[in-house]
C-alpha positions as CSV (number, residue, x, y, z in Angstrom):
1,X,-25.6,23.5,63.0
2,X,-27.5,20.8,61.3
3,X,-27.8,22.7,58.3
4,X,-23.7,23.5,58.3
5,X,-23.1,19.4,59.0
6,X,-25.5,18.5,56.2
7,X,-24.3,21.1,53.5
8,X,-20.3,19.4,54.5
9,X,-21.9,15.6,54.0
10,X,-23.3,16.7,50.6
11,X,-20.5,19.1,49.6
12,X,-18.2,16.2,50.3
13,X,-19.4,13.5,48.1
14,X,-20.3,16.0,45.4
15,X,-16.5,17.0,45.2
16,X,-15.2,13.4,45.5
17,X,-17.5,12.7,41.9
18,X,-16.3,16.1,40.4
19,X,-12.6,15.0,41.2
20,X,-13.2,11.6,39.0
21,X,-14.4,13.4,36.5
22,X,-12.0,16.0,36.1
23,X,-9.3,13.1,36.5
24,X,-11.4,11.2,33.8
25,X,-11.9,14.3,31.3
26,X,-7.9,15.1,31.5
27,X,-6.4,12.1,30.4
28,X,-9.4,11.6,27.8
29,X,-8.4,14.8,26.1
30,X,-5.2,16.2,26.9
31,X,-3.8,13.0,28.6
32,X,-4.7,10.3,25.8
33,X,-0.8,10.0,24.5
34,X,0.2,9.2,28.6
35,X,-2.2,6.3,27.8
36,X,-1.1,5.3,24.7
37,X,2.9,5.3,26.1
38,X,2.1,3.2,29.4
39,X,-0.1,0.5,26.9
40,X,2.2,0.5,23.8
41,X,5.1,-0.9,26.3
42,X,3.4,-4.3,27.8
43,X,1.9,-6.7,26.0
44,X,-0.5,-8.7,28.6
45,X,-1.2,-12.3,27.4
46,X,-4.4,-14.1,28.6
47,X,-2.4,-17.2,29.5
48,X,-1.7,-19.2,33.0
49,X,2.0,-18.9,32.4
50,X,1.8,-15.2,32.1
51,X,0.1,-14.7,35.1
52,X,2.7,-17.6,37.0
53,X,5.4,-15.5,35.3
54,X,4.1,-12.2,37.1
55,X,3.1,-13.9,40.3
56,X,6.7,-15.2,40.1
57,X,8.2,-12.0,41.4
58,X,7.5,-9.6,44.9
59,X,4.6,-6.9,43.6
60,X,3.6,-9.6,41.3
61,X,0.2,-9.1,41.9
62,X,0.1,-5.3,41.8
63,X,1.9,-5.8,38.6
64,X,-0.6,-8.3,36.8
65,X,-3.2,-6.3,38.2
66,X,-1.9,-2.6,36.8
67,X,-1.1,-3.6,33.5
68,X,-4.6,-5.7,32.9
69,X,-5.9,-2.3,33.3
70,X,-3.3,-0.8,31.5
71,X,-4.2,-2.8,28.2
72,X,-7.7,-0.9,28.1
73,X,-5.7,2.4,27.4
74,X,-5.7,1.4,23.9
75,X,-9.3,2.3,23.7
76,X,-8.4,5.5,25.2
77,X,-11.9,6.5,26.5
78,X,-12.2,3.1,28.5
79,X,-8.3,3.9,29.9
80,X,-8.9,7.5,30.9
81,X,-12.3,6.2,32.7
82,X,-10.6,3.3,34.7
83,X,-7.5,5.5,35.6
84,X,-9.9,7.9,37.2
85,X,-11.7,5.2,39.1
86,X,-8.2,4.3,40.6
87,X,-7.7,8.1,41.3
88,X,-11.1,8.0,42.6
89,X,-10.3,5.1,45.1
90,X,-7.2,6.1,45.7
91,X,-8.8,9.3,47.3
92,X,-11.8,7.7,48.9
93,X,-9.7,5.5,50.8
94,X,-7.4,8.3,52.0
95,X,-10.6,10.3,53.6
96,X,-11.3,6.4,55.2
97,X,-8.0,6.6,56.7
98,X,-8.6,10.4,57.5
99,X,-12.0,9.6,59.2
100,X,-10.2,6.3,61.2
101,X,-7.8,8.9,62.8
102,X,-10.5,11.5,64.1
103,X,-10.7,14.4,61.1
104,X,-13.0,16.9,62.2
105,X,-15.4,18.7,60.1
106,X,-14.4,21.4,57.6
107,X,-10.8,19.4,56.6
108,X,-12.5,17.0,53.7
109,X,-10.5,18.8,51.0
110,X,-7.0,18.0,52.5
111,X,-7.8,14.2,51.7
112,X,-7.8,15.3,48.0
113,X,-3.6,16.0,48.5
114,X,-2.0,12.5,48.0
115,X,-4.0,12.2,44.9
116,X,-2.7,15.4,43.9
117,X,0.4,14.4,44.5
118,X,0.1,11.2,42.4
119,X,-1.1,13.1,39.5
120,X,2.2,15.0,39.9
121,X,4.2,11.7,40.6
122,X,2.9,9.9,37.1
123,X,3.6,12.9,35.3
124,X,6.5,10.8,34.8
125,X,5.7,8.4,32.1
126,X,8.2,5.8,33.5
127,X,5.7,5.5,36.9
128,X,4.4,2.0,36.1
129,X,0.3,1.9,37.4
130,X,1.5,-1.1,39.5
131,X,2.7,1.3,42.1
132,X,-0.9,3.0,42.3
133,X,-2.3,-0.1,42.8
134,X,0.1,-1.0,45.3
135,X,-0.8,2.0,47.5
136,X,-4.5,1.5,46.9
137,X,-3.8,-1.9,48.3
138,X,-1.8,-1.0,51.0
139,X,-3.7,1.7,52.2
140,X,-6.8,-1.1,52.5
141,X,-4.9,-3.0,54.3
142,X,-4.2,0.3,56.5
143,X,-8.2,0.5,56.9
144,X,-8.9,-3.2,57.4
145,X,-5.9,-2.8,60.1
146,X,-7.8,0.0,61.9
147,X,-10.7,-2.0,62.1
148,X,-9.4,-5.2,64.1
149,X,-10.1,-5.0,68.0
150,X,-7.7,-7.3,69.3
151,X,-4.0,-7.7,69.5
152,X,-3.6,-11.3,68.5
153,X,-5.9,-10.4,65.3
154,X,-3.7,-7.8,64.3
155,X,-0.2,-9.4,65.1
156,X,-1.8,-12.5,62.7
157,X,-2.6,-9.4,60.1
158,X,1.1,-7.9,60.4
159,X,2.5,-11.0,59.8
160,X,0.9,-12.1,57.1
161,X,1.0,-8.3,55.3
162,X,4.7,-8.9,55.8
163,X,5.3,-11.9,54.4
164,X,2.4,-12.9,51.8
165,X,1.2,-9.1,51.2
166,X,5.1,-8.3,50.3
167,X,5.0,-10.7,47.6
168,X,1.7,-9.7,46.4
169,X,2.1,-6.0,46.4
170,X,5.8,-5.4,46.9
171,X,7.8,-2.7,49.8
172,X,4.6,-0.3,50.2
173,X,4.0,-2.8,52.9
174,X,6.3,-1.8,55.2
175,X,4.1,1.5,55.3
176,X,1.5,-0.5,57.1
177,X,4.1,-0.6,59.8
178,X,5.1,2.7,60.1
179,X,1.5,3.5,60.0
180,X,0.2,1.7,62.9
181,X,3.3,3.3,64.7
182,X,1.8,6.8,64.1
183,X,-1.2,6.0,65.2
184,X,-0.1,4.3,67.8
185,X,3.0,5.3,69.7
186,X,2.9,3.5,72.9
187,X,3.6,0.3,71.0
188,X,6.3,0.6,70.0
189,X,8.2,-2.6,70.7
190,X,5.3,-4.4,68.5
191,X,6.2,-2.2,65.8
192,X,10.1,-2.4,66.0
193,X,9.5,-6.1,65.9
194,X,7.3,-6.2,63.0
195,X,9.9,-3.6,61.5
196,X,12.5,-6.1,61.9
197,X,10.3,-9.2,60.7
198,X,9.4,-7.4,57.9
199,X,13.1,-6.8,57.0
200,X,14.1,-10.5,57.5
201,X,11.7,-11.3,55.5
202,X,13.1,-9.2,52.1
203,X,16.4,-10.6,53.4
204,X,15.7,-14.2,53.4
205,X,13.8,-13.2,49.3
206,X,16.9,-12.0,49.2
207,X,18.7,-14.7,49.3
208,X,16.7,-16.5,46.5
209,X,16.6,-13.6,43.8
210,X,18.7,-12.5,41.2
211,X,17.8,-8.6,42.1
212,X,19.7,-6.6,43.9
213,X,18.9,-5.5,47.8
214,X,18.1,-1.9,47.0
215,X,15.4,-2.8,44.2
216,X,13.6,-5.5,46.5
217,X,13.3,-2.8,49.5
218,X,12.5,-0.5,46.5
219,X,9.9,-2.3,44.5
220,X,10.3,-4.3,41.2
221,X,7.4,-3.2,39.5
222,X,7.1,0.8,40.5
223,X,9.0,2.6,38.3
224,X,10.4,1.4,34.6
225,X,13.9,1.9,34.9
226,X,15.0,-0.7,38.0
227,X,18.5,1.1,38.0
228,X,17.2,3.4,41.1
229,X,14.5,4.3,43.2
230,X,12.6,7.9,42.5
231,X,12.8,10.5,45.3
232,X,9.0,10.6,44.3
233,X,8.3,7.3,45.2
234,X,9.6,7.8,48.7
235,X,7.6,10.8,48.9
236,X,4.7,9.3,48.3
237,X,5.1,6.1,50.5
238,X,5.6,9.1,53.4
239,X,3.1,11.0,52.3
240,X,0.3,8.5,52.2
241,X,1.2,6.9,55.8
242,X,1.6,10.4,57.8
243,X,-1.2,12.5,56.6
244,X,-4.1,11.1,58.1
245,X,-2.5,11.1,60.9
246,X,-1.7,15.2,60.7
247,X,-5.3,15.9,59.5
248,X,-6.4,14.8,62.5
249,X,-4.9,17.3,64.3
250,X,-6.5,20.1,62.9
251,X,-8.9,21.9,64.9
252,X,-12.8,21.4,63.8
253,X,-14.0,24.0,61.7
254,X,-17.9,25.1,60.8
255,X,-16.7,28.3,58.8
256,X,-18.4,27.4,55.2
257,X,-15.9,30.4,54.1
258,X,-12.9,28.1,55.5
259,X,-13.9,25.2,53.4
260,X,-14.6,27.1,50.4
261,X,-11.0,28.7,50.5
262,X,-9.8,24.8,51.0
263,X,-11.7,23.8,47.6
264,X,-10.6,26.9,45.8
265,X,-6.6,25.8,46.8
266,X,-7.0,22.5,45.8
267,X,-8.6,24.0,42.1
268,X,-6.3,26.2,41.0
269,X,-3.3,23.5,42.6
270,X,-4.6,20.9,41.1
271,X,-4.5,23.2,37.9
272,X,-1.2,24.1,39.2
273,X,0.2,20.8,39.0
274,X,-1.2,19.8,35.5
275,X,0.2,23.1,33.6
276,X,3.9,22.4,35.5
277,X,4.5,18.8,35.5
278,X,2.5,17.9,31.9
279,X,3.8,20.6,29.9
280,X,7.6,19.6,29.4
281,X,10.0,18.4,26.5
282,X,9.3,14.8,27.3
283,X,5.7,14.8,27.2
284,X,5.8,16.8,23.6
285,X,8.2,13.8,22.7
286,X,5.5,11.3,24.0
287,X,2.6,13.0,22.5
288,X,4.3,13.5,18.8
289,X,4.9,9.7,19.1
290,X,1.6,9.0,20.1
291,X,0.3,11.0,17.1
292,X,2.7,9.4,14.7
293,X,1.0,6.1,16.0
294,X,-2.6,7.0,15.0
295,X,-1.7,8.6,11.6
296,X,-2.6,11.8,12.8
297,X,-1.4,14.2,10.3
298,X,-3.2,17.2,11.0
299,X,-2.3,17.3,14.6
300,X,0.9,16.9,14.3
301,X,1.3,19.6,12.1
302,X,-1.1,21.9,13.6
303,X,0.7,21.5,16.6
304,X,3.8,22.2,15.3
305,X,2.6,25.6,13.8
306,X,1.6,26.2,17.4
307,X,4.6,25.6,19.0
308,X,7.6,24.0,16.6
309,X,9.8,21.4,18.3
310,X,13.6,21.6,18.3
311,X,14.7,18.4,18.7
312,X,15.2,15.9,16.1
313,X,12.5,13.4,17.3
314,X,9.9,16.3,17.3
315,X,11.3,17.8,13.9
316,X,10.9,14.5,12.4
317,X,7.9,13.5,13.4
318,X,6.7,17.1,12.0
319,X,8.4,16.4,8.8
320,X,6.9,12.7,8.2
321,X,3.4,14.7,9.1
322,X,4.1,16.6,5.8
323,X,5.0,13.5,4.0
324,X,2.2,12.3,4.4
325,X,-0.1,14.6,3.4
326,X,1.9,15.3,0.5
327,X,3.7,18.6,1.5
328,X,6.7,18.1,2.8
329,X,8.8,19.8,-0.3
330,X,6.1,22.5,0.0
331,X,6.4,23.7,3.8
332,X,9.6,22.1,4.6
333,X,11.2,25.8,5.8
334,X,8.2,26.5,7.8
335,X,9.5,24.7,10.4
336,X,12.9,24.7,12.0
337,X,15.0,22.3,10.6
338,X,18.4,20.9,12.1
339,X,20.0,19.3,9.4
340,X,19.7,15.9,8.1
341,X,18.6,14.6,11.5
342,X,15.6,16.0,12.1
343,X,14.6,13.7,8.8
344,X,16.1,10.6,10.1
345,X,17.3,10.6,13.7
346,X,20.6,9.4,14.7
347,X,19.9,6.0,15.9
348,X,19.9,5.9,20.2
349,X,19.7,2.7,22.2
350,X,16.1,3.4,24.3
351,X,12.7,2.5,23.7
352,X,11.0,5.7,21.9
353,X,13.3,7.7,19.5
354,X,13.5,4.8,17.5
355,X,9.8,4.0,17.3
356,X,8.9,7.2,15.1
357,X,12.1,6.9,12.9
358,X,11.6,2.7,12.2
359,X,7.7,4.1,11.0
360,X,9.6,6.2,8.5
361,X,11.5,4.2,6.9
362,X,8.6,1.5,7.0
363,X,6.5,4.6,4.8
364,X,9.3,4.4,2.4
365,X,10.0,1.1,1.9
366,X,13.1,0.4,4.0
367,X,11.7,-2.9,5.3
368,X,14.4,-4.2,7.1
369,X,16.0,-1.0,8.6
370,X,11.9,-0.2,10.1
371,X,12.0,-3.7,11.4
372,X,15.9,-3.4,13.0
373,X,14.4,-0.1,15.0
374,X,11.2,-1.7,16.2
375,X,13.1,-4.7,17.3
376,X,16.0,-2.3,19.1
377,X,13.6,-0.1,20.4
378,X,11.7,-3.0,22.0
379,X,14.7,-4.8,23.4
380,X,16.0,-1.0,24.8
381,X,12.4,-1.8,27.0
382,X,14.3,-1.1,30.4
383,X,11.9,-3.5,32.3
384,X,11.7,-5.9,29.7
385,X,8.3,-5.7,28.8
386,X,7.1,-6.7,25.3
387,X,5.6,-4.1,23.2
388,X,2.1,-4.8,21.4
389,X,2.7,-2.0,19.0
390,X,5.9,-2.4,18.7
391,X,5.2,-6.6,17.3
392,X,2.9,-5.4,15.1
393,X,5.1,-3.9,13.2
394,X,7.8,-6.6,13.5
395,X,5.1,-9.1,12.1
396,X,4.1,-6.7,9.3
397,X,8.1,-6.6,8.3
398,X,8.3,-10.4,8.3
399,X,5.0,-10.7,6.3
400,X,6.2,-8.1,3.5
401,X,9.5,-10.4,3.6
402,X,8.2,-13.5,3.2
403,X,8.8,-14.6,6.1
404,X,5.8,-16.0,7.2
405,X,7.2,-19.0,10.0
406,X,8.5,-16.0,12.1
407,X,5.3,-14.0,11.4
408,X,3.4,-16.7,12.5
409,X,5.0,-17.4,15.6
410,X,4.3,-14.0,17.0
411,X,1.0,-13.8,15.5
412,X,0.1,-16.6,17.7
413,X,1.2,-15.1,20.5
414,X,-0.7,-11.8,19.6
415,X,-3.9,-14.0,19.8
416,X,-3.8,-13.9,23.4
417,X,-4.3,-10.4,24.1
418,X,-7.4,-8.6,23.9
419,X,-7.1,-5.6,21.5
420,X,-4.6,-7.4,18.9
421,X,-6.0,-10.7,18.5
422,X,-8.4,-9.6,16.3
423,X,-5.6,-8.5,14.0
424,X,-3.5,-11.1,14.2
425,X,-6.6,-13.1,13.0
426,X,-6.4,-11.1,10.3
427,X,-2.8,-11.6,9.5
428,X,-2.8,-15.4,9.9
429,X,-5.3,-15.5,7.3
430,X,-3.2,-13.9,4.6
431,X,0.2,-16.2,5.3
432,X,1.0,-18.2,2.5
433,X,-1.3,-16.1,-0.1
434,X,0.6,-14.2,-2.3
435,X,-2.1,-13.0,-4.1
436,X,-4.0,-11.4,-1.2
437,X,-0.8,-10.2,0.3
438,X,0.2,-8.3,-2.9
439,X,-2.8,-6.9,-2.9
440,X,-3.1,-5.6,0.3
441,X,-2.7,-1.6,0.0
442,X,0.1,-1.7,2.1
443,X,1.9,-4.7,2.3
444,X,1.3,-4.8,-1.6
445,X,2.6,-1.0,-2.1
446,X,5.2,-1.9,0.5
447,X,7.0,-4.8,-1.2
448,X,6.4,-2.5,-4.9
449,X,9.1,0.2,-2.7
450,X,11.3,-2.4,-1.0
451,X,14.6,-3.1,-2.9
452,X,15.3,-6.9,-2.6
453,X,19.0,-6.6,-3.5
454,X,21.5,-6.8,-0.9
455,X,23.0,-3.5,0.4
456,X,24.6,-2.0,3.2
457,X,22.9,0.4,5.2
458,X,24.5,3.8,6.0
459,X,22.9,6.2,8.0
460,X,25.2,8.7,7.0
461,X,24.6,8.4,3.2
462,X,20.6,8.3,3.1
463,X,21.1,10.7,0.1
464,X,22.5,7.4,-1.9
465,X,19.5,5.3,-0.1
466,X,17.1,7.1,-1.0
467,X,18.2,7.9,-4.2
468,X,18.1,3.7,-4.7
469,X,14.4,3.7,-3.4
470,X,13.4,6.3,-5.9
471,X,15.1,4.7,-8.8
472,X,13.7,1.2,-7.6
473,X,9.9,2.1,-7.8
474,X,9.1,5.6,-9.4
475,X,5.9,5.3,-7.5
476,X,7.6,6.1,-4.6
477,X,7.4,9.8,-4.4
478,X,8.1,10.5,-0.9
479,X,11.5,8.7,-1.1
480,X,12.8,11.4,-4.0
481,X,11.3,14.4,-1.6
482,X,13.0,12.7,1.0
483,X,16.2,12.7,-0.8
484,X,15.4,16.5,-1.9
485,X,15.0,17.8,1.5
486,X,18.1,15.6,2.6
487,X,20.0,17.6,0.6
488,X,18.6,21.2,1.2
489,X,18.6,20.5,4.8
490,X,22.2,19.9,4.8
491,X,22.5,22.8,2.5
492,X,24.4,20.5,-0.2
493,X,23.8,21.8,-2.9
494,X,26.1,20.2,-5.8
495,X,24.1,16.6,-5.2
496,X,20.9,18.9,-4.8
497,X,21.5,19.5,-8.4
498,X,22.9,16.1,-9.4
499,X,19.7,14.4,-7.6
500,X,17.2,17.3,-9.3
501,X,16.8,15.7,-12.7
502,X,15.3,12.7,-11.6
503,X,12.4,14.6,-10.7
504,X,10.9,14.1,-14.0
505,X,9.6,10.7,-12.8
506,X,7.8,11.8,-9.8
507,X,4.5,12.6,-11.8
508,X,4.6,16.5,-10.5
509,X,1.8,17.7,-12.6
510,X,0.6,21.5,-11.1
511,X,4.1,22.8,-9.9
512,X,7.8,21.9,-8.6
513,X,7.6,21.7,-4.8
514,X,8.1,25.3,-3.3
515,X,11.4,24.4,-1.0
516,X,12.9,23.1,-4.2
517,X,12.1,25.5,-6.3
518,X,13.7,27.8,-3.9
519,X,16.9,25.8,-4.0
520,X,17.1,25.9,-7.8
521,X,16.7,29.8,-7.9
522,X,19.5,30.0,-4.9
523,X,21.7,27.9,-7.4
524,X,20.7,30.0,-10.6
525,X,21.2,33.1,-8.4
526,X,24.2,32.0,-7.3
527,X,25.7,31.7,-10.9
528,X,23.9,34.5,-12.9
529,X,22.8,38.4,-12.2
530,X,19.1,37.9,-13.2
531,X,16.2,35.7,-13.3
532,X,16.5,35.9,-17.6
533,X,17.1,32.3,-19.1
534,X,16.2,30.4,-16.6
535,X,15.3,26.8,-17.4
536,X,12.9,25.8,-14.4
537,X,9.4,26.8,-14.0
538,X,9.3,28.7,-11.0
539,X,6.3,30.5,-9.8
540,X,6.1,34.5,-10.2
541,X,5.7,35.0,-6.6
542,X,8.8,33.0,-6.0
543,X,11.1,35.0,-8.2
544,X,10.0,38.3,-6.1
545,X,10.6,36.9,-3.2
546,X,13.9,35.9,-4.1
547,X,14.6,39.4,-5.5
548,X,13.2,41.0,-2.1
549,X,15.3,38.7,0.0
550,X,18.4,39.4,-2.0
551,X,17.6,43.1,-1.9
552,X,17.2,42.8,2.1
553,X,20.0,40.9,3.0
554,X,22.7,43.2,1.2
555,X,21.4,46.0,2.9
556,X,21.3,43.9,6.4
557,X,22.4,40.5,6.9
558,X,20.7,41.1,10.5
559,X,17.9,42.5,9.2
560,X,14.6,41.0,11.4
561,X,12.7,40.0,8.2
562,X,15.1,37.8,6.7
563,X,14.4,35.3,9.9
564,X,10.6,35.9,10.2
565,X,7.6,34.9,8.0
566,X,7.7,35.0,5.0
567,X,11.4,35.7,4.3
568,X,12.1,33.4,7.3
569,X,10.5,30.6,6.2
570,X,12.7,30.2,2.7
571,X,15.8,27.9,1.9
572,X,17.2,31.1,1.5
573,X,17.1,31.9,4.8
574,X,18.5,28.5,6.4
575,X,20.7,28.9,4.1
576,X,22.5,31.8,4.6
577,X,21.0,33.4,7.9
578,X,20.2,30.5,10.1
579,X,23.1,29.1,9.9
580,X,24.4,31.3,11.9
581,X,22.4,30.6,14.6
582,X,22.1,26.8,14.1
583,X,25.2,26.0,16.3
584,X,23.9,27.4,19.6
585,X,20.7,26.5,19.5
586,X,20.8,22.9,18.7
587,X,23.4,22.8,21.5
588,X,21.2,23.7,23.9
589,X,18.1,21.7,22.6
590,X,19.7,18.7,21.4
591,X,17.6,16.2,23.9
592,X,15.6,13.2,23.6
């Protein structure tokens, strides 16, 4: 029997440390744009008024508390380590609570369920960390609660968890309530009367804040959109104040087979829950943004060739991935294209579609439209948070502009935080310089693209704004590939022609781009019965591909080939077969 106790004791702890490290090795490699989302919407100022601000409001302290953690997810390792030390707590404290109610041997793994749970519940990159924290507080108040011997020590703890813990940490409160009624039943008048304190209490607040009375009873700072209250959240608020109570009325169990079938459960759950709730369209959204924001080329396209995106935030992000590494009029038909919008994005009022967009039109020179999305998008912040990412790039905007009184304003502000101080430093020192500024490899190469004249912007006719970039600055070679694509993606091919000729100044040296060159023997194809006479210099292999494809698609417009690699991946085929098949699709997968 000793031998059975001993092997739970050590099984126990050993699982607890595996658990933070499997927390702490999933958001450090598969988790890290999660991290990069919650950080890139606050901006946490080492300042007393930031902190009076915070304290200002019920939860305030959770609040403070969740995103001073939150600013260390910029370093992603030190996030994804601190995040599984709150997991980690978070689970210790629910085996406390477990323990306080009388859980008998063999049950340990059930305590690993509300942090299960959680996992599942910030799946949801609108959970704020402030509501962790909240529970992790709460729940010690639960234990310190448990603890107290006497009556008029715990009616002094209710009242003051009520009251001054409300304001610190916000509604989980009341938990501690419905907790000690669980436990214990036969008071129940104490705990009806410290149900209705606790009420007046929010009422009186109430009375004194601008909120309405469903976000006070629902928490502030918990979720991102205050409009309502997640069915999750409730959940969990339940789920953390019943279940030590029902683990404690399981039955003791010494059956080592019991508790390795418990631990085997929770595995392949836990597994369960990852593969379910953090593989969907909004994390791919997330993650593509993420990547956008640490120049990672590569990825992006690698995992676009993996698994292509359909919407035009992913299909832009893909496509800007291909600017950037110069290939964009090479491999453009590689990946599913939906017009003109997976280029540029129609323009939504929320905080992310315009982030990736505003960074494109920052690449090519469209100063003020980058810096009209990165101010939108952070405005669109539904708890009003600033962005830290997000002012970066407003500053750089002002600073290629000129416009160095408003860069320096929020560079001052920038000096306050911990991870962009150092660059605002850095910024500050160039104001005023033109010399260093102009030749700065961005802000230098920047102001080169930028076109100084007044114009009206038109999303609808990037065509003509691009076409003014290129003929601006010759040097800027993505705006005229830009413009090429814009037209083959909207399969225009009259101004595809018109806009060719100006190629001659983008410095091609080796070859014309493969997607155009398959757009100028679609046009030559389209007026004469052979390849003889052509003007261009298009590759060999292109010509019999063209001829095959041709060949192919008079025999069987439905022919399989003409939609699959290498056919498929051809202006010839959006052209003329995808279209078909455009309408339906982009219907159905038109989400942001």
């Amino acid at each position: 029997m000793k031998k059975t106790l001993s092997v739970f004791r050590h099984t126990d702890f050993l699982s607890s440390v595996i658990f933070a490290l499997l927390i702490f090795a999933f958001f450090a490699l598969w988790g890290v744009s999660d991290l990069s989302f919650q950080e890139q919407y606050q901006l946490f100022l080492f300042t007393p008024s930031y902190f009076c601000s915070r304290l200002a409001a019920p939860g305030g302290l959770s609040d403070y508390i969740a995103e001073f953690i939150t600013q260390f997810n910029y370093l992603y390792v030190l996030g994804a380590l601190l995040t599984a030390l709150l997991f980690w707590t978070f689970q210790q404290l629910t085996a406390c609570l477990c323990r306080q109610n009388g859980m008998r041997k063999g049950w340990y793994p059930l305590t690993f369920i509300p942090a299960l749970a959680m996992l599942w519940y910030m799946s949801d990159v609108h959970v704020l960390p402030s509501f962790l924290i909240s529970l992790i507080a709460v729940m010690a108040l639960m234990v310190l609660y448990c603890r107290l011997s006497t009556r008029t020590a715990r009616v002094i703890f209710m009242v003051l968890s009520q009251s001054v813990g409300y304001w610190l940490f916000g509604p989980v409160t009341l938990m501690l309530v419905f907790y000690g009624l669980f436990r214990d039943f036969h008071s129940l008048l104490f705990y009806l009367f410290t149900f209705i304190y606790a009420v007046a209490v929010i009422l009186i607040i109430a009375q004194f804040r601008p909120e309405p009375l469903y976000r006070l009873f629902g928490g502030l700072n918990y979720y991102r959109y205050p409009a309502y209250v997640p069915l999750g959240q409730i959940f969990m608020m339940i789920l953390v104040t019943v279940w030590p109570v029902v683990v404690s009325l399981l039955q003791e169990t010494r059956k080592i087979w019991v508790v390795l079938l418990e631990y085997m459960v929770f595995l392949f759950g836990g597994a369960a829950v990852i593969l379910y709730s953090y593989n969907n369209l909004e994390h791919q959204m997330v993650e593509y943004d993420y990547l956008v924001r640490v120049h990672a080329w590569d990825k992006i396209i690698s995992k676009a060739e993996k698994q292509q995106p359909t919407t035009p935030l992913g299909v832009s992000c893909v496509n800007f991935a291909l600017s950037q590494q110069g290939q964009l009029c090479d491999r453009l038909f590689e990946f599913y294209q939906n017009g003109e919008e997976g280029l540029f994005p129609p323009f939504t009022r929320d905080m992310l579609s315009p982030v990736s967009t505003g960074e494109i039109f920052y690449s090519l020179g469209m100063v003020n439209d980058a810096e009209r999305y990165m101010f939108e998008a952070q405005q669109a912040i539904p708890n009003f948070r600033r962005s830290g990412r997000l002012e970066q790039r407003i500053i750089a905007c002002e600073i290629i502009n000129g416009h160095y009184a408003v860069a320096e304003k929020l560079l001052h502000e920038l000096q306050h935080t911990l991870f962009y101080s150092a660059w605002a430093n850095r910024q500050l020192a160039l104001l005023g310089h033109e010399n260093l500024i102009n030749a700065d490899p961005v802000y230098g190469k920047l102001r080169r693209y930028r076109v100084t004249k007044d114009y009206l912007f038109s999303d609808t006719e990037m065509d003509q704004m691009l076409g003014l970039l290129f003929s601006h600055c010759h040097e800027n070679k993505n705006a005229y590939e830009y413009l090429m694509a814009c037209e083959l993606v909207n399969r225009n091919m009259q101004k595809f022609m018109a806009y060719y000729p100006i190629g001659r100044f983008a410095g091609y040296t080796d070859h014309i781009p493969y997607a155009i060159q398959q757009g100028l023997l679609y046009d030559w194809t389209q007026k004469h019965n052979s390849f003889d006479g052509m003007p261009y210099s298009i590759d060999p292999q292109w010509q019999q591909a063209m001829a095959q494809f041709i060949e192919t698609y008079m025999r069987n417009k439905k022919d399989p080939s003409l939609i699959t690699p290498p056919l498929g991946n051809t202006f010839w085929s959006y052209m003329l077969v995808k279209v078909q098949l455009r309408p339906e699709k982009e219907k159905s997968k038109a989400i942001y």
